[in-house]
N, C-alpha and C positions, 0 to 999 in steps of 0.2 A: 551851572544849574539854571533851572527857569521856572518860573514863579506860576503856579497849578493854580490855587484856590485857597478861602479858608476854608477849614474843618473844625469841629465840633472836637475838642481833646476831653476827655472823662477827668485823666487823670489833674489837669488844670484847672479844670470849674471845683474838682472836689478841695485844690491845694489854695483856691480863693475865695470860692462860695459856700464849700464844706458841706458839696451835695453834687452830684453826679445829675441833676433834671437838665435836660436839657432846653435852655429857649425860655427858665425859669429866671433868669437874671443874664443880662446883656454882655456884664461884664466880665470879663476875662473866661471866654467859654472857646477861643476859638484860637487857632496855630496856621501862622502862614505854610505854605504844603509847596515843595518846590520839587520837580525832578531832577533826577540825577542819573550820570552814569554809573551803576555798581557793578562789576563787572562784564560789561557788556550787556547786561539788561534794563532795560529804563525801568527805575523804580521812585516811586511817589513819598518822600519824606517830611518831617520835620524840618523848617528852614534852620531852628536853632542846632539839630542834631548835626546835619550837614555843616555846619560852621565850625564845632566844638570839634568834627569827627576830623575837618580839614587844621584846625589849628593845633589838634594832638600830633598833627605828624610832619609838624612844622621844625626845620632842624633847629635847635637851640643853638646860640650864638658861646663859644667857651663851654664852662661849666656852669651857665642858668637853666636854674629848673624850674621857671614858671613862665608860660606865655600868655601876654593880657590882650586883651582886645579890646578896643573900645570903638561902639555899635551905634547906628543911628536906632531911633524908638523903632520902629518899623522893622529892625530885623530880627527881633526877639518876640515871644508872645504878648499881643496887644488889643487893646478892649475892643468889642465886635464896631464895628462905623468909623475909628478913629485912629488916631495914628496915637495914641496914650499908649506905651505899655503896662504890662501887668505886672513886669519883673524888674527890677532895678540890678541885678547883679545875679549871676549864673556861673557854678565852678563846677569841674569833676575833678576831684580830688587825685585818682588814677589817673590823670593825664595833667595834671597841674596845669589847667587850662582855665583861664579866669576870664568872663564875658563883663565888659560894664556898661552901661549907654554913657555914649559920650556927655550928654546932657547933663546926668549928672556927677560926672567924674570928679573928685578932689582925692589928695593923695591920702586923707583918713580913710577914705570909704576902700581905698588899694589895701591899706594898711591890715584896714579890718576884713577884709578876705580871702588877705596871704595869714591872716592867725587861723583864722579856719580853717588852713591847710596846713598848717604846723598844730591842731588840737585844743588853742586857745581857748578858754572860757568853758571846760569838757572836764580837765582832770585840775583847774584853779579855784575850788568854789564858787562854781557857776550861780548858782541860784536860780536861773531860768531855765527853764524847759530845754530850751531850742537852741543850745550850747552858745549863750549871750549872758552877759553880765550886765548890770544894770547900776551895779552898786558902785558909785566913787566916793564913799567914805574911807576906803582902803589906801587912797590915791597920794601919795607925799613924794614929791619932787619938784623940778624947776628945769627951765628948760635952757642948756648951757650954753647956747650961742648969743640968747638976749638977755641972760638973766631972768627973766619971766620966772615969778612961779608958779608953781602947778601941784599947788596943796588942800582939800577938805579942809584942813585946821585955818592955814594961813592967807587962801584965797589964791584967783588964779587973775596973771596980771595981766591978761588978754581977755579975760571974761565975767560976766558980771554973774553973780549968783542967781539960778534958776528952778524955780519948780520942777520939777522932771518927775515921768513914774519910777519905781522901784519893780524887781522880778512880779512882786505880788501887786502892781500895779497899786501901789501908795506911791502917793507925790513928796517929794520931799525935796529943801530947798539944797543944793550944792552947786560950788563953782565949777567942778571940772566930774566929768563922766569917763567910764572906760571904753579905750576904743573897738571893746566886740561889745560896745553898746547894740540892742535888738534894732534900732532905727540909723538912720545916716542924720546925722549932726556936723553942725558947723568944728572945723576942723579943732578951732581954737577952743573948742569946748571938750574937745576929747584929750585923753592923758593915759599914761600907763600903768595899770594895778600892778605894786608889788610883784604875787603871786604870778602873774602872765608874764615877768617880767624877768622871774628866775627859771619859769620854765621855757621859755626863750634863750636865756643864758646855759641852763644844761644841754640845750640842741643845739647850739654851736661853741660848746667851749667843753675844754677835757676836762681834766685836773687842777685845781686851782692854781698850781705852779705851772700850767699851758699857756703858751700866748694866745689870745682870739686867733680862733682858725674859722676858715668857712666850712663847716659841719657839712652845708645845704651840698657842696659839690656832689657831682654824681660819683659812683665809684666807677673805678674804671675798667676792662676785662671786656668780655665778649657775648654778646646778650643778642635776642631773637626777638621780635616785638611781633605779638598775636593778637588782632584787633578784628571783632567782626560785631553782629548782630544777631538779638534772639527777636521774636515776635512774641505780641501780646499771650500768646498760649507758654511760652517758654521753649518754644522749637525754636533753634540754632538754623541761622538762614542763610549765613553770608560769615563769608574770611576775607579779609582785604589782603592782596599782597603780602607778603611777612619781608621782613626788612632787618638787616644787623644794625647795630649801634654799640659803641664802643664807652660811652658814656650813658651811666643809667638813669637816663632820665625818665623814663617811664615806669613806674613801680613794679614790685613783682605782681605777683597772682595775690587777692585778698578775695573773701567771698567763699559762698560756699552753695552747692546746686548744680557747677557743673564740674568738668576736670576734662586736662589739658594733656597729654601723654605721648610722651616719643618713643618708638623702635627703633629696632635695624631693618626689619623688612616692612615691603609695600602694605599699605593696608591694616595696620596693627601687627602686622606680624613677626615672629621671631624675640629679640632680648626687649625688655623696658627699660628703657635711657633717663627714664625719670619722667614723676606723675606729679602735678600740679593742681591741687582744687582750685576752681575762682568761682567766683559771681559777676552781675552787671557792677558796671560803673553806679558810683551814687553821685548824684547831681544836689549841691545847695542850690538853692534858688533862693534871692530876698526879694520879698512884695514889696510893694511900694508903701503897703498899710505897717510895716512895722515887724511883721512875721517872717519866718523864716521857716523853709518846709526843706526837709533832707528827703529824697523820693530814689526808686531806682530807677535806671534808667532802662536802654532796650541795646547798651554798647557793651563791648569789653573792651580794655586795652590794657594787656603787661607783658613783662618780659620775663622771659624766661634764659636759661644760661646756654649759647648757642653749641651743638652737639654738630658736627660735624659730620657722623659716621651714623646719622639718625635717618631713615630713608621713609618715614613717615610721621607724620603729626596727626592725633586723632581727636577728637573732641566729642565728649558725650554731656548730654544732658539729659531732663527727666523725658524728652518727649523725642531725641531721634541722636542720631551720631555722623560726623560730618570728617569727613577725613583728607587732609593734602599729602599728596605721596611725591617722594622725592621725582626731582630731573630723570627721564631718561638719557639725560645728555654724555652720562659717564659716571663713575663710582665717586669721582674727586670733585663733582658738582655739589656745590650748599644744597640745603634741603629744598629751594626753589631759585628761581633768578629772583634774587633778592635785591628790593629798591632802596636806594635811601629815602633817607627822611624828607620830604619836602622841603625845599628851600629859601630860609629866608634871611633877605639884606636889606638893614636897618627896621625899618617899621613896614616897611613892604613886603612882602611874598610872591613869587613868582605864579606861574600858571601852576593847577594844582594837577595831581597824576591820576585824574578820573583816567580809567579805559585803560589803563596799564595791564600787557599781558603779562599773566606767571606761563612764559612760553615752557606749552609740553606737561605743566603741572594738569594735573586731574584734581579737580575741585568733585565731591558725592558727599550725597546725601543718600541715606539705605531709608527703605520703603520706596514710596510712591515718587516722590519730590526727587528730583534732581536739579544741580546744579548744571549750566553747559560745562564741556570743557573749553578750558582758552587755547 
């Protein structure tokens, strides 16, 4: 990719300024813009979209479902003049794809962004708005490799009692805070609620006669991963390659606006192999101030259960219909030349698969717009 300009984002001044003026406040109005190759066409994006879009199709290492990345300030959205960011941490939950600036990395602030992806602080008595707890009155533990305790009542042996706000923004003094605290805090101040703590234990553990399993694994079977983008109007623009994977790590279809649908013939035509609603990807995003905005984004990515004898995939939405039709290559061809996942070893990634053809696939759009074909 190469680096275009800033731009004026609406939907960022409104998730920091809580106003869409532009040029009315400096700060955080503006997204670096980098091009790309998307299928053959140079197209002008989001640098953080392109980064989140490259690390969802990153292949997982075993059975790990979350890929973290950690970022310099500059590659995320950042205040107009300066290299500051505006976001301290970036997820899409449909891609278990976790952004953090290096800067500020410690393993509380991982902690508290992989709970956000398991529902943390949402179905525990939250008390905050923005799916964050604030309250460690809840909090009685210690922590078992130092002894250290980690109790409201008894005190915390790594940290000294603190004023802190509560959800309703009342201060009140405790030693230890919960880790979907709304702010990033010194690690030794953070602890585990109760409540967050058994509904953590129902996601990875059976029956109370089970031994600890890893729940998080993906399942295993034969899956098709549909990833593209809609534009600001909600027209459906762009399909990346589709790709098998054998382990689920990219969610199913969640959402609702648009739907996903296979046949046996070209072009929707003939049996339906099965119909799928989804929506965009929802992106958390944490400000630096303390807040936390859930927004949608302009992606999709899930999987659906790979059909072999399915010779078309169609895709409608409120504003047009986008259709990939199987290989002419032979009847016993997958529904495309299907890529893997991108590849990555240890902490590094290879080149990424911009410009890959789906040779022979016809990529359309009906009306006016078309896609080329590859």
């Amino acid at each position: 990719m190469v680096y275009k300009n800033m731009q004026y984002s609406a939907w960022l001044d409104n998730a920091y300024n809580q106003n869409t003026v532009q040029g009315d406040d400096a700060t955080c109005e503006q997204l670096r813009m980098v091009e790309v190759d998307q299928g053959g066409v140079k197209v002008t994006r989001p640098e953080y979209e392109v980064v989140v879009d490259y690390m969802a199709n990153l292949q997982r290492a075993g059975s790990n479902n979350f890929t973290v990345g950690l970022l310099p300030k500059n590659a995320v959205p950042e205040t107009a003049g300066s290299a500051d960011s505006c976001i301290t941490g970036l997820s899409d939950s449909a891609a278990h794809v976790i952004l953090l600036l290096n800067e500020n990395f410690n393993a509380s602030t991982l902690a508290h962004e992989i709970g956000h992806e398991f529902g943390l602080a949402v179905t525990t008595g939250a008390g905050c708005t923005d799916k964050h707890n604030n309250d460690g009155r809840a909090i009685e533990g210690f922590r078992v490799l130092s002894g250290k305790n980690k109790s409201f009542i008894e005190g915390n042996g790594e940290y000294a009692n603190t004023n802190i706000a509560d959800c309703d923004k009342v201060a009140y003094a405790t030693p230890v805070v919960p880790v979907m605290y709304q702010s990033a805090q010194d690690p030794k101040f953070r602890w585990m609620r109760k409540d967050d703590y058994e509904s953590l234990l129902g996601k990875f553990t059976g029956a109370s006669d089970e031994p600890l399993r890893d729940e998080g694994e993906a399942a295993s079977g034969d899956w098709m991963v549909v990833q593209g983008y809609v534009d600001s109007s909600g027209t459906l623009t762009y399909v990346q390659p589709l790709y098998r994977i054998t382990q689920r790590n990219i969610s199913a279809p969640t959402g609702t606006g648009y739907t996903a649908r296979l046949y046996t013939g070209d072009n929707g035509t003939g049996t339906s192999l099965g119909s799928y609603p989804f929506g965009t990807s929802q992106y958390t995003i944490n400000l630096p101030n303390g807040q936390m905005v859930t927004t949608d984004s302009n992606m999709f990515i899930f999987s659906i259960p790979y059909v072999d004898t399915a010779r078309s995939l169609v895709l409608t939405g409120p504003k047009n219909t986008l259709t990939v039709n199987k290989s002419t290559l032979g009847t016993t061809t997958p529904l495309s030349i299907l890529q893997t996942p991108r590849k990555a070893l240890r902490s590094a990634e290879t080149s990424p698969l911009h410009g890959v053809a789906l040779m022979t696939v016809v990529l359309s759009i009906t009306g006016s717009n078309t896609v080329p074909t590859e």
